[in-house]
TORKE-605592 format. One record per residue (C-alpha): z, x, y; residue in three letters. Coordinates in steps of 0.1 Angstrom, whole numbers, plus 5000, padded with zeros to 4 digits. Example, Ala and Ser with C-alpha at 12.3 -4.5 7.8 and 13.67 -1.06 7.14 Angstrom:
507851234955ala/507151374989ser/
end
This chain:
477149344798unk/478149704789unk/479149904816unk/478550304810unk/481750464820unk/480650794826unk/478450624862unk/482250434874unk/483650734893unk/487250654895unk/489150614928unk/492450784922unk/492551104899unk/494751204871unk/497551384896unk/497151084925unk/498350804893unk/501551084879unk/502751054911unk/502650664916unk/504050664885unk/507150864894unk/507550674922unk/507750344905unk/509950504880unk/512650644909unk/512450294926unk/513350114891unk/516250344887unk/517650324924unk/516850684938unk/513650684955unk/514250684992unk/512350645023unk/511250925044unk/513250955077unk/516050675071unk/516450815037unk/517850435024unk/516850314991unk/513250184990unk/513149824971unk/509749694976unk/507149774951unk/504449814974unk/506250074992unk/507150274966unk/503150294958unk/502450424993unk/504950674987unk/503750824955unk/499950784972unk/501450955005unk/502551294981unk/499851274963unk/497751304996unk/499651585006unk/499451794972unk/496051744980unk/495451524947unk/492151254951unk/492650944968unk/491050744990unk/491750765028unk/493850515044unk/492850215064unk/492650235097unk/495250045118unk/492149845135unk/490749715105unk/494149615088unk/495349435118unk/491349255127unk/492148985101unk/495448855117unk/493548835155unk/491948495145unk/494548315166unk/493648415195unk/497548515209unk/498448175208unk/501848045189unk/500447775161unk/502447435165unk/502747415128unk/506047225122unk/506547025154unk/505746685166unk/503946595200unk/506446445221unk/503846155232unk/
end
């Protein structure tokens, strides 16, 4: 199947993916840090939300964030209740 490429609109644009890309580069070389701690950011994922967080603000195109209702809807399933995963009844 041959998909015309000129119809796939891309998510991110040109400026939104330089800045990702600098900031995976300044995580791999130890001086990209986080916002209001300012300590050395380690985890990959965060160092994307960084570079998509500038990009955001220089106005670049990305898509908007998730809401914190629809990230956190998949983790209600338990219904508040503590899983017993790991311990025995005492019967």
């Amino acid at each position: 199947m041959h998909i015309n490429k000129r119809l796939v609109m891309a998510k991110y644009s040109k400026g939104a993916q330089k800045k990702v890309k600098k900031a995976m580069h300044e995580r791999k070389s130890g001086t990209l840090k986080s916002g209001r701690s300012g300590k050395k950011v380690k985890s990959r994922k965060q160092a994307i939300a960084i570079g998509l967080s500038e990009a955001r603000k220089s106005g670049a195109k990305v898509p908007k964030k998730k809401s914190a209702s629809k990230r956190s809807s998949g983790r209600k399933k338990s219904g508040g209740r503590k899983s017993s995963r790991g311990r025995k009844k005492s019967d």
